[in-house]
N, C-alpha and C positions, 0 to 999 in steps of 0.2 A: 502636480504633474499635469502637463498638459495632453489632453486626448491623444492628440498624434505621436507621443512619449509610448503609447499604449505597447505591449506584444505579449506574446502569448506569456504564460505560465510567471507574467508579474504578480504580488499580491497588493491587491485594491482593498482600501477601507470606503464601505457602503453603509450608509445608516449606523457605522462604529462596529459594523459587521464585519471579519477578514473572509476577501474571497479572492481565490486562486481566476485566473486569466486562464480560461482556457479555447477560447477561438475569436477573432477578431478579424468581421467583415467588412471591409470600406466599399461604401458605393460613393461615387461623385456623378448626380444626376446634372442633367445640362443646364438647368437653372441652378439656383441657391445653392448652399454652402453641401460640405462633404460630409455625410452620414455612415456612423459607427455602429456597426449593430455587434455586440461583445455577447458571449456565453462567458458565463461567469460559474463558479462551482463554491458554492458555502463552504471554506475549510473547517468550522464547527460543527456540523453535522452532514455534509455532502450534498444538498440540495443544490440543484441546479438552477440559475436566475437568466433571463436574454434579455436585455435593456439595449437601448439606441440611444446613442449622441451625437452631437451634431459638432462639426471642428469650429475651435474654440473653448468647449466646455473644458472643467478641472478637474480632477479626479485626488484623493487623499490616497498615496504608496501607504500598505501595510509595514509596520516594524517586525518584522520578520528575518528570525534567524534561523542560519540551520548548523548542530553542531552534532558528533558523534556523541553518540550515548551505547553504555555496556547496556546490556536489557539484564538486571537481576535477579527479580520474582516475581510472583503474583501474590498479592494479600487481599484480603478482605475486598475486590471487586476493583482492586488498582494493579496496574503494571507500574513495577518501579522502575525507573535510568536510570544511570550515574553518569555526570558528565565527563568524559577523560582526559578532559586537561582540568576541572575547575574541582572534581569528585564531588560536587552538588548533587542530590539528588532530586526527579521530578517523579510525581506521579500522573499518570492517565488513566482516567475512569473506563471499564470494560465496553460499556455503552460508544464510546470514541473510540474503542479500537476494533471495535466487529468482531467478525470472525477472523481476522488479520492477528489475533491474539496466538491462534493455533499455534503458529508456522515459528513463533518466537523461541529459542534454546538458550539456555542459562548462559550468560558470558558474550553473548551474542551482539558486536556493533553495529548499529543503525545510527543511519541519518534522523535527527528528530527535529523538526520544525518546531519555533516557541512564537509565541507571539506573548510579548515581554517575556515571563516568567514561568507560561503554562503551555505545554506540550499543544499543540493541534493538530500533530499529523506524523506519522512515524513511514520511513519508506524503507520496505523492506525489501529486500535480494529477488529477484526473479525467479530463484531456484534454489532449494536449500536439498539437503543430505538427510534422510531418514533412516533408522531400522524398522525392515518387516518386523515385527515382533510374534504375531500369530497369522496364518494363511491356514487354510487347508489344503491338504495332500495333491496334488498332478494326478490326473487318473492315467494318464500316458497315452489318450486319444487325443492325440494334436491332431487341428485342425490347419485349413491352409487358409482358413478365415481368423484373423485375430478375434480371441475369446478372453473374455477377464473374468476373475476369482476376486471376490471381497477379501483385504488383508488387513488387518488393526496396526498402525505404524507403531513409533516410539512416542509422539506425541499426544497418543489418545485417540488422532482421527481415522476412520476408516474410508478406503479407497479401492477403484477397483484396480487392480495392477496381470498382467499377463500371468497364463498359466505355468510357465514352468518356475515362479518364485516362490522359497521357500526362506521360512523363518531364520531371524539372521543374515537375511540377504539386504543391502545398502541400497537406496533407490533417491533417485535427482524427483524432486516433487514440483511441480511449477505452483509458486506462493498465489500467482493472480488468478489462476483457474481451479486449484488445489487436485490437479491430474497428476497421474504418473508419468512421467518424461523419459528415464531412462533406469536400466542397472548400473549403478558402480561398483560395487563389489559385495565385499563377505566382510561383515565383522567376526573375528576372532581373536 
């Protein structure tokens, strides 16, 4: 692919390395040719790369797919997929999934990027549905300044969420910042 092919969020093979496109600067000074100064993001591990090229240069497109995947377990330090049209399964090492593991629910479809045959990156919901499962009690001195209470979700992790929720109460969790967003309701 030729530079000028370039834009954002294409995936580039560097050194046999896949990296995600994530900003692309063109300058065209008054002399000599047009310069490319690209941030680039290591889809194997997240590192961030800024390289320059100059128009002409080639660039190798990653082979990179993106299909729905069920998320089914966690075993021994892997998150399982299943794909739902081919019902292959992949696994991802814990290490490649961060703390993005948390936010995952049994049955759960996500987009999973492969690069041939091996998962590199899972894109999850923006917002997912939790149960409070443990909070402590409202003392019933509301404030007119918002105050948060530690609550233990359904997932394991702990968050701060406003004082008047109690155990059993459904809450919108934001997956990129792992904050409390909103109440949705009441399981019962």
């Amino acid at each position: 692919m030729n530079i000028e092919e370039i834009s954002k969020n294409k995936k580039i093979m560097l050194d046999d390395i896949p990296y995600n496109v994530d900003d692309v600067d063109f300058m065209k000074p008054g002399k000599g040719s047009a310069v490319y100064r690209i941030k680039f993001r290591n889809l194997m591990d997240g590192g961030i790369l800024e390289r320059t090229f100059h128009s002409g240069d080639k660039l190798k497109e990653a082979d990179v797919s993106t299909y729905d995947m069920q998320y089914l377990y966690h075993e021994n330090g892997n998150y399982i997929f299943m794909n739902t049209d081919t019902f292959e399964q992949h696994f991802m090492a814990e290490d490649r999934m961060g703390s993005r593991g948390v936010f995952l629910k049994d049955g759960m479809v996500v987009p999973v990027q492969l690069l041939g045959d091996n998962p590199i990156e899972i894109t999850l919901p923006n917002f997912i549905e939790l149960e409070v499962m443990e909070t402590s009690m409202s003392t019933g001195k509301e404030t007119v300044t918002a105050q948060n209470k530690p609550a233990k979700l359904s997932n394991g992790m702990e968050i701060g969420v406003p004082t008047f929720m109690k155990a059993g109460d459904v809450i919108r969790v934001d997956t990129r910042t792992g904050a409390y967003v909103e109440r949705v309701g009441n399981k019962k």
